[in-house]
PyMOL Python script that loads the backbone (N, CA, C, O; Angstrom):
from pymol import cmd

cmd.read_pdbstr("""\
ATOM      1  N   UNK A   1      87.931 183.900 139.101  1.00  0.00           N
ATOM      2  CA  UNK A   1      88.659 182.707 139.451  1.00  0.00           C
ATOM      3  C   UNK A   1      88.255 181.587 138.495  1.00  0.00           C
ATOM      4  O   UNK A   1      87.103 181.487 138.073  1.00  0.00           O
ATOM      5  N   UNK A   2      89.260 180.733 138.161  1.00  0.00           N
ATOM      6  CA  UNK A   2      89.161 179.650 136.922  1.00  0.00           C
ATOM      7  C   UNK A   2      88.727 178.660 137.774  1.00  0.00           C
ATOM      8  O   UNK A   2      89.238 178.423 138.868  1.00  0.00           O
ATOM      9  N   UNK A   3      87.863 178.123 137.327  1.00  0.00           N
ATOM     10  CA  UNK A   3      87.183 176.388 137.685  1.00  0.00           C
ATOM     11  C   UNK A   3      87.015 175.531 137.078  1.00  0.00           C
ATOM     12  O   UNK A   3      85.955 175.200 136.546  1.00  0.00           O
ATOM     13  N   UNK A   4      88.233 174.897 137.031  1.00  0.00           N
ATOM     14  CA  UNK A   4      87.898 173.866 135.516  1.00  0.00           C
ATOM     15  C   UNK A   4      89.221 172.742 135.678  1.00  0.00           C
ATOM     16  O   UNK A   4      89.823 172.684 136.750  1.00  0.00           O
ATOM     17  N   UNK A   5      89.479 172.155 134.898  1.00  0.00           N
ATOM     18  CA  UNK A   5      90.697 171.190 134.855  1.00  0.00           C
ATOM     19  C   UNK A   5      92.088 171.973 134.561  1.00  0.00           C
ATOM     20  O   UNK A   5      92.192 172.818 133.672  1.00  0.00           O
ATOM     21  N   UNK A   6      92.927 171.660 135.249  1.00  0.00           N
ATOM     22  CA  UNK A   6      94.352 172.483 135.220  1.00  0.00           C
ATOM     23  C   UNK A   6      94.935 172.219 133.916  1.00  0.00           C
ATOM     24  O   UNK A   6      94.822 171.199 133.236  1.00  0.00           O
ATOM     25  N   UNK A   7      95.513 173.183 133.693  1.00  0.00           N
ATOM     26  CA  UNK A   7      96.373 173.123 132.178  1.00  0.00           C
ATOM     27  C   UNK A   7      97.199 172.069 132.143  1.00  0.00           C
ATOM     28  O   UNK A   7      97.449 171.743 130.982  1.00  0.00           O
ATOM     29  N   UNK A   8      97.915 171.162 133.258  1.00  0.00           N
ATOM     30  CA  UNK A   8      99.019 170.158 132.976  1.00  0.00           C
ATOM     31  C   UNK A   8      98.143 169.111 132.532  1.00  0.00           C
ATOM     32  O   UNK A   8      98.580 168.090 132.000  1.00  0.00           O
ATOM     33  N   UNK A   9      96.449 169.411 132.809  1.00  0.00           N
ATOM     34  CA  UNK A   9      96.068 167.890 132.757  1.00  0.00           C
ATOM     35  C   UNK A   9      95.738 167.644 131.358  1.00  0.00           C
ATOM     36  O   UNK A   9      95.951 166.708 130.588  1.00  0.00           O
ATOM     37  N   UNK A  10      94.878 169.298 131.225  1.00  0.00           N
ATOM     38  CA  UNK A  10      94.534 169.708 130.031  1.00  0.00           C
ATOM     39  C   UNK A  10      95.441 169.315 128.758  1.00  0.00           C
ATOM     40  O   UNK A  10      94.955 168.515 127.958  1.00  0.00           O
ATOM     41  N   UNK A  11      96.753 169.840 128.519  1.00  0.00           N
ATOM     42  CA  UNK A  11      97.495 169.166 127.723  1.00  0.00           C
ATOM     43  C   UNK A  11      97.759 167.646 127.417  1.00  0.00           C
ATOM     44  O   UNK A  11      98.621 167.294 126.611  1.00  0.00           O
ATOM     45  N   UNK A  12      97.272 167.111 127.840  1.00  0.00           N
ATOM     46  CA  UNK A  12      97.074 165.489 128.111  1.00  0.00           C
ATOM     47  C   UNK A  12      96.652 165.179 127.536  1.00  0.00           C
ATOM     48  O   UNK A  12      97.173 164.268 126.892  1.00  0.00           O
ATOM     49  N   UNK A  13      94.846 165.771 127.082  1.00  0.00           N
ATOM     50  CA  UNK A  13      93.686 165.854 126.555  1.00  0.00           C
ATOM     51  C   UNK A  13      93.729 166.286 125.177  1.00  0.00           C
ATOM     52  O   UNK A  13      94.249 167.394 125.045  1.00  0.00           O
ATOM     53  N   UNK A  14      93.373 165.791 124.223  1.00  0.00           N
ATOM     54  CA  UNK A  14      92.955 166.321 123.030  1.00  0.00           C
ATOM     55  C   UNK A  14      91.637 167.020 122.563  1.00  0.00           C
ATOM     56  O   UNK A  14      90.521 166.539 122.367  1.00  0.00           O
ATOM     57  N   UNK A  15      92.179 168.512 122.423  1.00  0.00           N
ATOM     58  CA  UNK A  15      91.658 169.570 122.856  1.00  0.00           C
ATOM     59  C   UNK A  15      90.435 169.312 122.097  1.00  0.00           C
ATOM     60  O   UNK A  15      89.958 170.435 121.938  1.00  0.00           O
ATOM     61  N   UNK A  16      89.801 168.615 121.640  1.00  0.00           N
ATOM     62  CA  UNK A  16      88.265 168.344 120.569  1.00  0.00           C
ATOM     63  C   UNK A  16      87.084 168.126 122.027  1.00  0.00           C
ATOM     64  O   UNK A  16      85.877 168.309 122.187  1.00  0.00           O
ATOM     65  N   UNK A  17      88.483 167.534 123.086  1.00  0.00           N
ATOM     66  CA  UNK A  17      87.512 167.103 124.376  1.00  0.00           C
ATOM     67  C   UNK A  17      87.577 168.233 125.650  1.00  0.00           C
ATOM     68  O   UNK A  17      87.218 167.942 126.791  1.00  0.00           O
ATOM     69  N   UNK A  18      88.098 169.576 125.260  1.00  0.00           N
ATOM     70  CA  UNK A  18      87.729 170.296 126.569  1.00  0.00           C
ATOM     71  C   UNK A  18      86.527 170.769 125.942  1.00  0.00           C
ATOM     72  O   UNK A  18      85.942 170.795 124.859  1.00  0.00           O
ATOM     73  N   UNK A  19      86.393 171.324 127.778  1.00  0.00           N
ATOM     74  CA  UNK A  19      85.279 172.175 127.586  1.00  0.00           C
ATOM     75  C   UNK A  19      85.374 173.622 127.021  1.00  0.00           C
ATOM     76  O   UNK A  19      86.416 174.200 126.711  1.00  0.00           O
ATOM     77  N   UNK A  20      84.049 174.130 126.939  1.00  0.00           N
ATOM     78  CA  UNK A  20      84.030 175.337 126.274  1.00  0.00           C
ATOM     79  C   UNK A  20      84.914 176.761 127.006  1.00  0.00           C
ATOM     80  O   UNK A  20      85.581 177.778 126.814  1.00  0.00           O
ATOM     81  N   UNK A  21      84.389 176.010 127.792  1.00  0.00           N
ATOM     82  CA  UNK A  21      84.848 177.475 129.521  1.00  0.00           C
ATOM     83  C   UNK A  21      86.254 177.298 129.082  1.00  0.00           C
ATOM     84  O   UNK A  21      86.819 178.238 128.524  1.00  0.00           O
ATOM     85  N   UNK A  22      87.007 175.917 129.333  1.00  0.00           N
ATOM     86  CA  UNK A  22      87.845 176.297 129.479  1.00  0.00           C
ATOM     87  C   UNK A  22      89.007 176.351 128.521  1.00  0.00           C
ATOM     88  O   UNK A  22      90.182 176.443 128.877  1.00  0.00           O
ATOM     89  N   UNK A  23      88.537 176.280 127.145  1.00  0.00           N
ATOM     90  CA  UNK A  23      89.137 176.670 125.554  1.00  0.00           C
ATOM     91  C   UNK A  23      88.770 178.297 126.040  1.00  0.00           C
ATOM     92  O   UNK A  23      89.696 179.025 126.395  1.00  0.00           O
ATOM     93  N   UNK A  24      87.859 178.620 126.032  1.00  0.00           N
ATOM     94  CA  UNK A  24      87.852 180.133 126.061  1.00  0.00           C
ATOM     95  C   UNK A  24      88.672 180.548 127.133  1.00  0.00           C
ATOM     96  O   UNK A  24      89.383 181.462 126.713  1.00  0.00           O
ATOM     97  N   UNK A  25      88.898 180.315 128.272  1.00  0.00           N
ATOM     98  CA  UNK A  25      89.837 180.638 129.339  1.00  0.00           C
ATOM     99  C   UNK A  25      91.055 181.208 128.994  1.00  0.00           C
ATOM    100  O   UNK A  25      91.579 182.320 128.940  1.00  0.00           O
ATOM    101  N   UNK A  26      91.359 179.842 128.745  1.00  0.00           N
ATOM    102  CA  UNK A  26      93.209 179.548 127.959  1.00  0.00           C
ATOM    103  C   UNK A  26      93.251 180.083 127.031  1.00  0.00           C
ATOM    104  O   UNK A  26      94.406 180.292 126.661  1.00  0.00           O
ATOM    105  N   UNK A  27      92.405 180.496 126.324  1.00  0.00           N
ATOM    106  CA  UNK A  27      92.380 181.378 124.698  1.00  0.00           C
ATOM    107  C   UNK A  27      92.776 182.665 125.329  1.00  0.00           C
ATOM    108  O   UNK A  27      93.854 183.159 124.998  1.00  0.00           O
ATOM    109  N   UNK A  28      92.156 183.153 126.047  1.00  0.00           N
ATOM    110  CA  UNK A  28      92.598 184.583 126.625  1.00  0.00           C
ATOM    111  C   UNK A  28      93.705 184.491 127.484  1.00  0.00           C
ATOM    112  O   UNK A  28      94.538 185.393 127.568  1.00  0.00           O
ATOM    113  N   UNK A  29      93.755 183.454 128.121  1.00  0.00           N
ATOM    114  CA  UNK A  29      95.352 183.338 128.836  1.00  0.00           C
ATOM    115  C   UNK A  29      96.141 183.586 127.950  1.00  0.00           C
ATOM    116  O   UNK A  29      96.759 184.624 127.714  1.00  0.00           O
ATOM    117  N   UNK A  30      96.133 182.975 127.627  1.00  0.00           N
ATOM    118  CA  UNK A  30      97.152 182.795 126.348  1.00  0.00           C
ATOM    119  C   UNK A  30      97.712 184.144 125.324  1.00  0.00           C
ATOM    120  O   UNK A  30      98.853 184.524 125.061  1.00  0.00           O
ATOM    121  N   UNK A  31      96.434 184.621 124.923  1.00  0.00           N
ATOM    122  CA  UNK A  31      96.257 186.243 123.859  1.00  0.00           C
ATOM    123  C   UNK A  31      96.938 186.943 124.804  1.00  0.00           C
ATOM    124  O   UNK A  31      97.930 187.423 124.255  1.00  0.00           O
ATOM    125  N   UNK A  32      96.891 187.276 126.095  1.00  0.00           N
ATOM    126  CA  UNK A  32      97.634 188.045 126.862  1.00  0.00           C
ATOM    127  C   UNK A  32      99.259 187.257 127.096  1.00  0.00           C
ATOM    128  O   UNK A  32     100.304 187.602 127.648  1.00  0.00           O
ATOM    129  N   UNK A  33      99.041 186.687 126.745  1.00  0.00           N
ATOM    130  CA  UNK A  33     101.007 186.033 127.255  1.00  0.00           C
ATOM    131  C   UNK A  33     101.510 185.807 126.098  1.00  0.00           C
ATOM    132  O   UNK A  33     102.627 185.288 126.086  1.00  0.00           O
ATOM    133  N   UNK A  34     100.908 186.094 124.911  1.00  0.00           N
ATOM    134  CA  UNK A  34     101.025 185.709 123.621  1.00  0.00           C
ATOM    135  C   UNK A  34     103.044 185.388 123.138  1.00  0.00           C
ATOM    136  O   UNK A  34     103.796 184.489 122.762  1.00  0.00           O
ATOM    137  N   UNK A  35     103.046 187.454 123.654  1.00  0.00           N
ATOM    138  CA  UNK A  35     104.894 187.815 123.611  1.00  0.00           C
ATOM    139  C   UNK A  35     105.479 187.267 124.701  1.00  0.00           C
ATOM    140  O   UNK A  35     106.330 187.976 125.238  1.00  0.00           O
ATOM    141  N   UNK A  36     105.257 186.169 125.199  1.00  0.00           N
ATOM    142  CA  UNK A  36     106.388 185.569 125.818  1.00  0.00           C
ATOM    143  C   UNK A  36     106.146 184.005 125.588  1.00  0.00           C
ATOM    144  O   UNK A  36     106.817 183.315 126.355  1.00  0.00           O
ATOM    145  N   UNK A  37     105.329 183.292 124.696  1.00  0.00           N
ATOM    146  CA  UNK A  37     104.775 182.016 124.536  1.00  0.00           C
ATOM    147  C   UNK A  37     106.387 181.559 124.088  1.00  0.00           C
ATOM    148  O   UNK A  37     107.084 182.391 123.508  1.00  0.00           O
ATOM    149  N   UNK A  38     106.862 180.351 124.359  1.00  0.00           N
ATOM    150  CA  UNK A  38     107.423 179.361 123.301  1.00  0.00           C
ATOM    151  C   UNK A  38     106.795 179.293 122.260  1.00  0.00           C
ATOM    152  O   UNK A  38     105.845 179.899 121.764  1.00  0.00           O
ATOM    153  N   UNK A  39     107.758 178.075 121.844  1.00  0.00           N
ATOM    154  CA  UNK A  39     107.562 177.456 120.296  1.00  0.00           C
ATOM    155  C   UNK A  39     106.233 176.391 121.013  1.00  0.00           C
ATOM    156  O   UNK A  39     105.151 176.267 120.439  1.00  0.00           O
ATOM    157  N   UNK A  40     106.491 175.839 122.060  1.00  0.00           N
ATOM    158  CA  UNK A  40     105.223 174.944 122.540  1.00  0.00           C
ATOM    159  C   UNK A  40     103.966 175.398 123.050  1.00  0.00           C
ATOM    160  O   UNK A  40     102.951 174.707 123.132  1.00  0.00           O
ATOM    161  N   UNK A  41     104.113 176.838 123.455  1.00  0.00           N
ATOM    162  CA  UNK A  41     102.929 176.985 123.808  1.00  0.00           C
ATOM    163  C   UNK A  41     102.335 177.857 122.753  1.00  0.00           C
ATOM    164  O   UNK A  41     101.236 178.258 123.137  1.00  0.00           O
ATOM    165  N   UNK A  42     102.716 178.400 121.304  1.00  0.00           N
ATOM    166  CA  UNK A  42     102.314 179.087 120.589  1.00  0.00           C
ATOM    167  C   UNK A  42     101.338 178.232 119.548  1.00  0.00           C
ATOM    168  O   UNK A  42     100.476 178.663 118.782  1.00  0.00           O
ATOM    169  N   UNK A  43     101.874 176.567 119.842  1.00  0.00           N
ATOM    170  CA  UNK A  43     101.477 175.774 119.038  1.00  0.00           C
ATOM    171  C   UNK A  43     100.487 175.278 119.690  1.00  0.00           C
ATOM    172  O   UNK A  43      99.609 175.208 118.830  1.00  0.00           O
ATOM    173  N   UNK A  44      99.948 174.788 120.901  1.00  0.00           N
ATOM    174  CA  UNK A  44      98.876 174.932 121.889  1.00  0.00           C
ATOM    175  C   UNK A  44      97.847 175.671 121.607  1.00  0.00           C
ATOM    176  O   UNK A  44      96.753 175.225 121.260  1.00  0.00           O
ATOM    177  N   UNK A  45      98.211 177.161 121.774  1.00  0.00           N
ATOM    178  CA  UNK A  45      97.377 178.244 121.596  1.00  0.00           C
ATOM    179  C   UNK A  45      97.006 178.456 120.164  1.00  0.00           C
ATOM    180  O   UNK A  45      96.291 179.423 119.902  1.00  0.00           O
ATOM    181  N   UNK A  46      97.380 177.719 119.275  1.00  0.00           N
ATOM    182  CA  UNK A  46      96.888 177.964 117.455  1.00  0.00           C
ATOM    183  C   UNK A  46      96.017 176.463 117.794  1.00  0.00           C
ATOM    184  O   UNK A  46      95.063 176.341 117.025  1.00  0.00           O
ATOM    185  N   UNK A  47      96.142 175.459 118.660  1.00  0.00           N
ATOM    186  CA  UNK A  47      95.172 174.591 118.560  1.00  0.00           C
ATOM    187  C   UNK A  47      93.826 174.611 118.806  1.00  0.00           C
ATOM    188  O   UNK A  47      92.854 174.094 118.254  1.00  0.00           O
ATOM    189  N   UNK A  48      94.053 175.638 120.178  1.00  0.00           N
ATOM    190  CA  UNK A  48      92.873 176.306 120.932  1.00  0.00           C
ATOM    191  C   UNK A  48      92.252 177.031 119.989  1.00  0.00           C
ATOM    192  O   UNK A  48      91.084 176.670 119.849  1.00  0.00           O
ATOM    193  N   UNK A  49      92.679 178.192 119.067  1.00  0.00           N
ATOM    194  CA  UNK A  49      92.241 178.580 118.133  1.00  0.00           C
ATOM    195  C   UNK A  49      90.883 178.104 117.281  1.00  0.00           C
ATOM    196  O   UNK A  49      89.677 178.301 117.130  1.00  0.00           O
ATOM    197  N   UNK A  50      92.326 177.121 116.734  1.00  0.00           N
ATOM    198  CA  UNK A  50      91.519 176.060 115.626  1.00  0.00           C
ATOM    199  C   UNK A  50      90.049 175.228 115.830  1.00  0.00           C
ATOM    200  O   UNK A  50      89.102 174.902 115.116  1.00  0.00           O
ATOM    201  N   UNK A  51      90.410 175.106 117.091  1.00  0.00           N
ATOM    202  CA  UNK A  51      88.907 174.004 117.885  1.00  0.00           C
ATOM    203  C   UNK A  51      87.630 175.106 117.867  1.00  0.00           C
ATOM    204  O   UNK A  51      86.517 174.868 117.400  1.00  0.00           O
ATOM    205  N   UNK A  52      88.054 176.343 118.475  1.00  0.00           N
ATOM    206  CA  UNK A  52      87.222 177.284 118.940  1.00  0.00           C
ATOM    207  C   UNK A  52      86.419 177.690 117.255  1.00  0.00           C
ATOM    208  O   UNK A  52      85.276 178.148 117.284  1.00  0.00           O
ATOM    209  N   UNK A  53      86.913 177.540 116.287  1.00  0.00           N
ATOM    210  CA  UNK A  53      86.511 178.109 115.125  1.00  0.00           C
ATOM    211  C   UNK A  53      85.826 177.193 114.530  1.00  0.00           C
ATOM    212  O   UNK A  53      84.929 177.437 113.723  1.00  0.00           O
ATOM    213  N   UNK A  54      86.286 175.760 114.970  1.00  0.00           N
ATOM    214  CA  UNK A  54      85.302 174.388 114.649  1.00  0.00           C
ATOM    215  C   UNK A  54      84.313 174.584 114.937  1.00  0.00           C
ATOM    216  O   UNK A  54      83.313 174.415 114.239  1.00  0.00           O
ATOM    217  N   UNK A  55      84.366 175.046 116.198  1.00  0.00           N
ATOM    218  CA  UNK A  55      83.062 174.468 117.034  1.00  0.00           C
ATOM    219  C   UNK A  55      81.919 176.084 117.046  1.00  0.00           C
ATOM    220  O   UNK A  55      81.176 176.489 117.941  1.00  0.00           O
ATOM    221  N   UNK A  56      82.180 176.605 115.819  1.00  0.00           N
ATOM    222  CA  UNK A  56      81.020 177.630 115.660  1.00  0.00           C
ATOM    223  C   UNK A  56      81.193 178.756 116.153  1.00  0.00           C
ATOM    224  O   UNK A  56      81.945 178.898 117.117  1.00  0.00           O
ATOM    225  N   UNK A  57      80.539 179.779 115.598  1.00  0.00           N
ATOM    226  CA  UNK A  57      80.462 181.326 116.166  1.00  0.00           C
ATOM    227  C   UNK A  57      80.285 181.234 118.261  1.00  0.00           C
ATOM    228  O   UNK A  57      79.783 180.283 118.859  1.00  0.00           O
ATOM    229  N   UNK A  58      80.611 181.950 118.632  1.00  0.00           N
ATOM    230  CA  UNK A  58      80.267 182.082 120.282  1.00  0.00           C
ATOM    231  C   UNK A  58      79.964 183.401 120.311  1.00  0.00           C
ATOM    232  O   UNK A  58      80.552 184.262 119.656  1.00  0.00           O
ATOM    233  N   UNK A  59      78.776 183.640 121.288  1.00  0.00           N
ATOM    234  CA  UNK A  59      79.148 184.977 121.864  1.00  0.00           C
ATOM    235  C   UNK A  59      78.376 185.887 120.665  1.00  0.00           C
ATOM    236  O   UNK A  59      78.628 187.076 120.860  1.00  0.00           O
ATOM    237  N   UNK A  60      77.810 185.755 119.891  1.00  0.00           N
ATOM    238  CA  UNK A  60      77.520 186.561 118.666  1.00  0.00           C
ATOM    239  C   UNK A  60      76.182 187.493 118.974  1.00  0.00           C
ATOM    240  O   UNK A  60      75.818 188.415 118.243  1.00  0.00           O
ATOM    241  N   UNK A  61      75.414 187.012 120.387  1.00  0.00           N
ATOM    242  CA  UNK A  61      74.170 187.548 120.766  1.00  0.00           C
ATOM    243  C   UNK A  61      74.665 189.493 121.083  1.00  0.00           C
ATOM    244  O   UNK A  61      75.630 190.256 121.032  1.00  0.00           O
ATOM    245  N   UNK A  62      73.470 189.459 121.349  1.00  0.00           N
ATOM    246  CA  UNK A  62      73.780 191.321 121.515  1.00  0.00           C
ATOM    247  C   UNK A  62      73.284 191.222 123.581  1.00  0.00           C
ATOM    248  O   UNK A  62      73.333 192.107 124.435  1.00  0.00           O
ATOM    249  N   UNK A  63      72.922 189.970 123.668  1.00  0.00           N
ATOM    250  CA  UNK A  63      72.659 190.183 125.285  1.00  0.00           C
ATOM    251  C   UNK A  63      71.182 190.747 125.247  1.00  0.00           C
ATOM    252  O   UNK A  63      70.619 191.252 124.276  1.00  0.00           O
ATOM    253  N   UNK A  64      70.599 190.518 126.725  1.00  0.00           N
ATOM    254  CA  UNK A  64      69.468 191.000 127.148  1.00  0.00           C
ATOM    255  C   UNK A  64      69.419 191.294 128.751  1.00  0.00           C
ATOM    256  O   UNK A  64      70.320 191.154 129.578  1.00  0.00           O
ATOM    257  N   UNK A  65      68.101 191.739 128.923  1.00  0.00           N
ATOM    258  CA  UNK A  65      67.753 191.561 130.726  1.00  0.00           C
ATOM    259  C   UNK A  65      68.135 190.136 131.262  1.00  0.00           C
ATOM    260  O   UNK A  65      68.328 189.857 132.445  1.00  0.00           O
ATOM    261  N   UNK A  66      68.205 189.363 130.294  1.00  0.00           N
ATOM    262  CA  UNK A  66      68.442 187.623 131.175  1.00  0.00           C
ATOM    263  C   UNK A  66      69.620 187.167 131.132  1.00  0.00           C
ATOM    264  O   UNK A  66      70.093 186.446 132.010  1.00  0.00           O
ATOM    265  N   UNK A  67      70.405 187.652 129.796  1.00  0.00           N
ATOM    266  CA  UNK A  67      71.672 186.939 129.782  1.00  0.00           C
ATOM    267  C   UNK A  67      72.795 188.157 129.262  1.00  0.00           C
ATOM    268  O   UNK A  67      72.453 189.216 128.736  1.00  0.00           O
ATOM    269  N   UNK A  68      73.955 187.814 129.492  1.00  0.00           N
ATOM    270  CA  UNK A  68      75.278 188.779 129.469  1.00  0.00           C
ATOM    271  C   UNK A  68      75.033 188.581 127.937  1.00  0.00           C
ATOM    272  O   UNK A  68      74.328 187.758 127.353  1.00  0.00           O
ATOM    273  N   UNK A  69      75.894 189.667 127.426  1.00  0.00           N
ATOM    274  CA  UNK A  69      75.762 190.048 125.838  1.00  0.00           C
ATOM    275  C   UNK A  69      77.499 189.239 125.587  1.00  0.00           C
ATOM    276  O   UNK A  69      77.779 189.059 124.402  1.00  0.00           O
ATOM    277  N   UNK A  70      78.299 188.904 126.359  1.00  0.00           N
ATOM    278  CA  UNK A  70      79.322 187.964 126.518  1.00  0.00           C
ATOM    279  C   UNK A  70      79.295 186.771 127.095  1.00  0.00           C
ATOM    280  O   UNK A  70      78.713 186.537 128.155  1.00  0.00           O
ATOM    281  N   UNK A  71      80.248 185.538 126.082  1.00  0.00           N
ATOM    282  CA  UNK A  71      80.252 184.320 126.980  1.00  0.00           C
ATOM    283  C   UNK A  71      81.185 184.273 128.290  1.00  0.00           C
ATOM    284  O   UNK A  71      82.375 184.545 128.130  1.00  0.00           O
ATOM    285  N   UNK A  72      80.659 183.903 129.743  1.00  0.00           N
ATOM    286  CA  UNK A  72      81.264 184.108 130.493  1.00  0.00           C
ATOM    287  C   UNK A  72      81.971 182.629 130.866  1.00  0.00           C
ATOM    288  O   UNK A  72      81.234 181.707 131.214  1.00  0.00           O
ATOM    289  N   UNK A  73      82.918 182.503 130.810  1.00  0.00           N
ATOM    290  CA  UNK A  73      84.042 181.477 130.740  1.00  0.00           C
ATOM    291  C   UNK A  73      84.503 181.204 132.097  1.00  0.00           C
ATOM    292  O   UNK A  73      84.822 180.058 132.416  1.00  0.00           O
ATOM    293  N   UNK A  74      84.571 182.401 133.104  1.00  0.00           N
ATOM    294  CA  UNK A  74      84.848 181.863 134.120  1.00  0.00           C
ATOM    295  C   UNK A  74      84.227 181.082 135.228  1.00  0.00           C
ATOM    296  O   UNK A  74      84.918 180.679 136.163  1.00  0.00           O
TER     297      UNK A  74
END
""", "prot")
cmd.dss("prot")
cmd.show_as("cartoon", "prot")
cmd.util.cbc("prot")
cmd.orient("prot")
C-alpha cells in the first residue's frame, strides 16, 4: 500500500521536491502503464526519470542480515 502524497497533488509539485519513496513509486507505476500513458503522462514519467538519475545511483547495495538488498518505496 502507497503512503505518500497523491499524484493530483504531486503534479502540482516540481518533481526536484518529491520524495524519494514516492519518485520511485510512480516510476514503477508508471513502467507498468507505460503502453497506455498519454502524451502527458509519458512526459511526467521521463521527468521522474530524469530526477531519479540526478539524484544518484539507488539501490546499488547487494543487501545484508539488516537491510533489504532493494529500495523499498512503499
Amino acid at each position: 500500500m502507497y503512503i505518500g502524497r497523491e499524484f493530483s497533488e504531486l503534479t502540482m509539485t516540481p518533481v526536484d521536491q518529491w520524495e524519494l519513496h514516492e519518485l520511485l513509486y510512480f516510476h514503477h507505476a508508471m513502467s507498468e502503464l507505460a503502453a497506455y500513458l498519454n502524451t502527458e503522462g509519458v512526459s511526467i514519467h521521463s521527468k521522474i526519470i530524469h530526477e531519479l538519475e540526478a539524484r544518484g545511483p539507488i539501490g546499488q547495495d547487494s543487501g545484508g542480515w539488516d537491510h533489504s538488498s532493494t529500495v523499498i518505496y512503499d
